[in-house]
C-alpha positions in Angstrom: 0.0 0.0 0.0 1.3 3.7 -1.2 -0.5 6.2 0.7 -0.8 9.3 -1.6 -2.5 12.0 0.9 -4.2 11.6 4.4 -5.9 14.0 6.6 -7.9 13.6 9.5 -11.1 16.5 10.4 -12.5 16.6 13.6 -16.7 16.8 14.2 -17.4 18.1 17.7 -20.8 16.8 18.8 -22.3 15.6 21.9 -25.2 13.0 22.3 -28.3 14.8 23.0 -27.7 17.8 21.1 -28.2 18.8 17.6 -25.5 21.3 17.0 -22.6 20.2 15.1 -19.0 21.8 14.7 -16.3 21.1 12.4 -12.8 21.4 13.1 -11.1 21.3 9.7 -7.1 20.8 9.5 -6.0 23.4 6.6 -3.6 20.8 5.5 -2.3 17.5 4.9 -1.3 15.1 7.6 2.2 14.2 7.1 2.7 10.5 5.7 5.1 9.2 8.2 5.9 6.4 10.3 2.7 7.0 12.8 0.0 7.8 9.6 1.4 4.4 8.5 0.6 2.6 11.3 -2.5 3.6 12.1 -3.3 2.8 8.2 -2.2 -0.5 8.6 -4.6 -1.3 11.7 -7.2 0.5 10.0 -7.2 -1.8 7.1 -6.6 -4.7 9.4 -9.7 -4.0 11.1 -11.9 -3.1 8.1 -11.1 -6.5 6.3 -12.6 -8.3 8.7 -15.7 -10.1 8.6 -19.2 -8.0 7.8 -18.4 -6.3 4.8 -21.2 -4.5 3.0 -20.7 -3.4 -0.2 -22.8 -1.1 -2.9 -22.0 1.6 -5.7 -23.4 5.3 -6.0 -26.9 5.8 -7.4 -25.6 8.8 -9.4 -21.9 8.0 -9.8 -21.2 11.5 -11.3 -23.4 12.9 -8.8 -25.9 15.7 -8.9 -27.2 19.0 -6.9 -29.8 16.5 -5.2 -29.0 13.9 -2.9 -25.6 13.0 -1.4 -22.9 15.2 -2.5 -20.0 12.6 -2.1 -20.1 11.7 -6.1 -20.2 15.1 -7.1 -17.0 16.0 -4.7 -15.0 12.4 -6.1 -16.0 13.5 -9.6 -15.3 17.5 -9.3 -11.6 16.8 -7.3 -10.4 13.3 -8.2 -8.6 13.6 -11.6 -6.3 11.5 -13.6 -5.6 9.4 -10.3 -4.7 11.7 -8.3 -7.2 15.0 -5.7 -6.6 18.3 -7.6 -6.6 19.6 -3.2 -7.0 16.9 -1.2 -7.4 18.9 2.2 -10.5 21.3 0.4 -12.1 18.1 -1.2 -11.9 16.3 2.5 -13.3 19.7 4.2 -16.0 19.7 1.8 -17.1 15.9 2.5 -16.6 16.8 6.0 -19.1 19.5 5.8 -21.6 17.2 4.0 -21.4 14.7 6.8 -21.7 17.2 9.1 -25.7 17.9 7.8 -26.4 14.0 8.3 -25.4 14.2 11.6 -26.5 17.0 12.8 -30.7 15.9 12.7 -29.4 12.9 14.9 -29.3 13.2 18.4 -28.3 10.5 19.8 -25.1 10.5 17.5 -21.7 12.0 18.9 -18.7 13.2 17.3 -15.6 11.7 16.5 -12.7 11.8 14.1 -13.0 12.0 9.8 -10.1 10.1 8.7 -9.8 10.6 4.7 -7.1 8.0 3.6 -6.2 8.1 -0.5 -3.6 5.0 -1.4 -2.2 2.9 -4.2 -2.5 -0.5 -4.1 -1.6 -2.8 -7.8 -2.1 0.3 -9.8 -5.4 0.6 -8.5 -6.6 3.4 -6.1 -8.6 4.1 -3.5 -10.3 6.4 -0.6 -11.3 5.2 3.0 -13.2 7.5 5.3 -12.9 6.3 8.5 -15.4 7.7 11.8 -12.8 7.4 14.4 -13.6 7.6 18.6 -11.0 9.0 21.0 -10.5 7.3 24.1 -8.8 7.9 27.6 -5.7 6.0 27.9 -3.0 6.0 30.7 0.7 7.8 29.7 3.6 8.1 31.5 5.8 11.2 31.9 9.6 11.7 31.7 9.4 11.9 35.3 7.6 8.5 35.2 4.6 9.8 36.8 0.7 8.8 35.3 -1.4 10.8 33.9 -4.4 10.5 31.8 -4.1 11.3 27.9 -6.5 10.9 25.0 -6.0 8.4 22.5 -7.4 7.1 18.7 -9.9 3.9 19.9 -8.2 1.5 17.0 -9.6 -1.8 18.9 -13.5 -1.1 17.0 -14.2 0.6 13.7 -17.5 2.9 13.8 -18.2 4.0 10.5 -16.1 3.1 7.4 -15.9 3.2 3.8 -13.3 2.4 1.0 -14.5 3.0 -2.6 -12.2 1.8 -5.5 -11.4 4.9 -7.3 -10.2 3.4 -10.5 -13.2 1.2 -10.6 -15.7 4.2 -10.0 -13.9 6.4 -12.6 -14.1 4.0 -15.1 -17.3 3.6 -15.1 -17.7 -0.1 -13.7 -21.1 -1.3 -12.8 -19.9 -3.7 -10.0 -19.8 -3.1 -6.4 -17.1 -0.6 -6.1 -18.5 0.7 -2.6 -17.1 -1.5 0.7 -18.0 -0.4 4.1 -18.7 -1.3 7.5 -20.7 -0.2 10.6 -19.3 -2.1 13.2 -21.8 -2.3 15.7 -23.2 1.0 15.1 -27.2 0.9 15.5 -30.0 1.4 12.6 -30.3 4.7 12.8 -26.4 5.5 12.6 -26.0 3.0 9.3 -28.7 4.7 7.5 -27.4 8.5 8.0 -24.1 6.8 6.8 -25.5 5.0 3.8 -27.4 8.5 3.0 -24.0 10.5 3.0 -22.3 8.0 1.2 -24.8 8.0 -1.8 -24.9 4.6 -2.0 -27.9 2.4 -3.3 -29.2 -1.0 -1.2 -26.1 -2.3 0.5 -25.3 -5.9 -0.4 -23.8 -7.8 2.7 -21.1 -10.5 1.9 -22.2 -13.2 4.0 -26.1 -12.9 2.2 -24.1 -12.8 -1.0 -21.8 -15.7 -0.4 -24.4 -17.8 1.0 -26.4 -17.2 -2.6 -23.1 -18.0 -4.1 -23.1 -21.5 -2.4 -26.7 -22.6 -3.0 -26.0 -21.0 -7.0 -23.1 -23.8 -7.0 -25.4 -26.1 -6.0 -27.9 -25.0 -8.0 -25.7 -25.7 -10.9 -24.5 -29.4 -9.7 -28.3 -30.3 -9.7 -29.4 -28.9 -12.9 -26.1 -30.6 -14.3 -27.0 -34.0 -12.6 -23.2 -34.0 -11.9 -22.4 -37.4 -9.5 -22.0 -37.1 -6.3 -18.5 -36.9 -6.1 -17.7 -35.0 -9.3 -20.3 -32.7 -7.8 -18.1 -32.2 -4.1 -15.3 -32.1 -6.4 -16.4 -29.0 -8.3 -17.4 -27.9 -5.0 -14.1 -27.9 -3.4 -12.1 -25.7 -6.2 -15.1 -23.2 -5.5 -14.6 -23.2 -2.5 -10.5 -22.8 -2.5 -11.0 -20.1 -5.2 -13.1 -17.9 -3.0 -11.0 -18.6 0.3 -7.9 -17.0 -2.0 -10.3 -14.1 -2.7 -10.8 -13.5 0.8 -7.6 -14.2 2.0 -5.7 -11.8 -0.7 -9.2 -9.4 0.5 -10.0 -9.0 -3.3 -14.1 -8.9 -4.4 -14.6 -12.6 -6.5 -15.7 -11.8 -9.8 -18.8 -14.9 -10.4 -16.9 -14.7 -14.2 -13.9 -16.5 -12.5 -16.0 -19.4 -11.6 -17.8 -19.4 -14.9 -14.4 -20.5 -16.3 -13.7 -22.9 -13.7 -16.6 -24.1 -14.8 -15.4 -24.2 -18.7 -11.9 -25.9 -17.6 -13.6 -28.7 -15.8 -16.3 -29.1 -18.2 -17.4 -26.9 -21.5 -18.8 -23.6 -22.6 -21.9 -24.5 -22.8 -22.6 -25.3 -19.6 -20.4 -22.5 -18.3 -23.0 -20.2 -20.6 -25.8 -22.1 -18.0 -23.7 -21.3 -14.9 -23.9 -17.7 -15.7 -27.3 -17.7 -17.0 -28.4 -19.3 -13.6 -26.5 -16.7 -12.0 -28.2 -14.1 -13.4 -31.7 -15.5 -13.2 -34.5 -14.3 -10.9 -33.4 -17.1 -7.9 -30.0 -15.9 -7.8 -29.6 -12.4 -9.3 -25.7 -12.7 -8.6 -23.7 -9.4 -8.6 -20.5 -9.5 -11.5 -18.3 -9.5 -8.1 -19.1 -10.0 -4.6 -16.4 -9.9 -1.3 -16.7 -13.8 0.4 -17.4 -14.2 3.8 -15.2 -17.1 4.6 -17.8 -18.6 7.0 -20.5 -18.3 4.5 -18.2 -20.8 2.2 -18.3 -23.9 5.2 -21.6 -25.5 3.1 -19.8 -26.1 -0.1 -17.8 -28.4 1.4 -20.0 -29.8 4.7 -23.1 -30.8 5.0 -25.1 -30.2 8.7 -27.6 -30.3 10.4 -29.6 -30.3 13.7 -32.6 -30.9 15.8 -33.3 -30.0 19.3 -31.5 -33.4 20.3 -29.1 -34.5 17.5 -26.4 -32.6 15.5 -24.7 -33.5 12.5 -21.9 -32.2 10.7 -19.3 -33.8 8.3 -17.3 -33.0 4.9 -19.4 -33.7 1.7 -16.9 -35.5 0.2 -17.6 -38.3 2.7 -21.3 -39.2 1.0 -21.1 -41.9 -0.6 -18.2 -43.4 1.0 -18.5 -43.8 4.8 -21.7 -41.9 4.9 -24.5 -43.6 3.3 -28.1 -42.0 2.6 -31.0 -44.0 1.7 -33.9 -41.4 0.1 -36.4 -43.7 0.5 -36.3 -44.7 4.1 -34.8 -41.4 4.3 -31.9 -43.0 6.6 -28.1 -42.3 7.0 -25.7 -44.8 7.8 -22.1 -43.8 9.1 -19.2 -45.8 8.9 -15.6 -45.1 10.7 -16.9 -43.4 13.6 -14.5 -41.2 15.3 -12.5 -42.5 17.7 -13.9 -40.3 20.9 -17.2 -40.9 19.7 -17.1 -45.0 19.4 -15.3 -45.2 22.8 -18.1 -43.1 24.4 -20.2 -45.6 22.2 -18.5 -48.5 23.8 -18.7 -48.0 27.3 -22.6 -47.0 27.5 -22.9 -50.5 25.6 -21.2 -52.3 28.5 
């Protein structure tokens, strides 16, 4: 990551009260060792689980609405801000009007981040909290300081610059609201512009039954069919791991490699039908991804849970008796079998 400007604007506001004040830095935060840092556990934080994701309803923006597009579009030129501290005060001053009807919101922090990253770019703004913290003097004596809270994100964003400028229809928009409440998301959402977020695990669990979906339309044996499933499944966990959106293209040709065109042509066209409605490119929740490969289940007595791969072989289902037969018990679980026998 090359980070090209940053800034960080302060929004003084207490809960209870309407009135809102900006304190705007005339200038740039300097890009050293500290700006790094705190970038670093910024980005560490916002890749975690619970990404939404979404793209502007006007992307070039207009005099109604969220001003955010209009600001990217008027300031953000040939990859780089014409002024990035007057293009940050102005979407400081925009946020400033969504928070300012909500009382029971507070103040915080604006961090505006602009990086490089593979010749792509991209803008974070970050809601940050101070907190009181414990320092110690040169005399060694305690005293109480204030410090960034970088444990929790509140409000985030990140949108893919080079994405948005070029006029891609995907979901170039990734944010988070930690565990802000309803009311806090929706100002957020309304400043940002965005249309319906799309949340990765809801997408990622519609990418898992569309695999499915596939197998069975297919008629692909049972193994083949956990086979498929499994480079799925090791495709996306690269996506997520390298925290790059999966483009539902990508498994379209896994799906020409391992079989043909044609029915690559029916994975994307049962994609895109009215069950699925897949976005081009989604971000993976890696948790979402356990039901390519397992199968589970439970009631309020039993619980089952066991890789796919094993149907057929030591996990037999009947569909007419609607029994399953399991063979090579675990080792734990046959001794605990054993002695209740004796």
């Amino acid at each position: 990551m090359s980070i090209s400007n940053l800034i960080v604007h302060e929004i003084q506001k207490h809960e209870g009260e309407r009135k809102a004040i900006l304190i705007a830095r005339p200038n740039e935060n300097p890009v050293d060792g500290q700006a790094e840092a705190l970038s670093a556990q910024v980005t560490n934080l916002f890749n975690r689980s619970g990404m939404n994701t979404g793209r502007f309803v006007n992307p070039q923006g207009s005099e109604e609405g969220a001003q955010l597009p209009s600001l990217l579009f008027k300031h953000f030129k040939n990859d780089g801000f014409v002024n990035f501290a007057e293009f940050t005060k102005q979407c400081a001053a925009e946020y400033l009007k969504y928070v300012e009807p909500v009382e029971a919101v507070e103040g915080g922090l604006l961090w505006f981040n602009h990086y490089e990253l593979n010749d792509t770019h991209f803008l974070y703004i970050v809601m940050l909290k101070r907190k009181k913290g414990i320092g110690l003097g040169s005399d060694l004596s305690l005293s109480q300081i204030d410090q960034i809270e970088t444990e929790k994100l509140h409000m985030s964003l990140r949108i893919n610059l080079t994405a948005w400028q070029s006029g891609d229809d995907g979901r170039y928009i990734a944010f988070r609201f930690g565990r802000a409440p309803k009311f806090e998301s929706e100002y957020f959402t309304q400043f940002i512009g965005c249309d319906e977020p799309k949340v990765a695990a809801k997408e990622t669990k519609k990418l898992v039954d569309l695999t499915s979906a596939f197998c069975v339309s297919e008629g692909l044996p049972t193994r083949q069919a956990n086979e498929f499933k499994k480079v799925v499944a090791e495709h996306c966990q690269a996506k997520a791991q390298d925290r790059e959106p999966l483009a539902i293209k990508d498994i379209a040709s896994q799906v020409e490699s391992r079989f043909s065109t044609e029915q690559a042509n029916k994975f994307l066209d049962i994609a895109g039908s009215d069950s699925f409605n897949m976005e081009k490119e989604i971000f993976v929740e890696k948790a979402a991804l356990k039901k390519l490969t397992r199968l589970s289940g439970s009631s309020r007595a039993l619980t089952l849970s066991f890789d796919s791969d094993l149907l057929g072989e030591s996990v037999m289902f009947d569909a007419d008796t609607g029994t399953l037969t399991i063979k090579n018990l675990p080792r734990s679980l046959l001794k605990q079998l054993e002695l209740m026998s004796v």
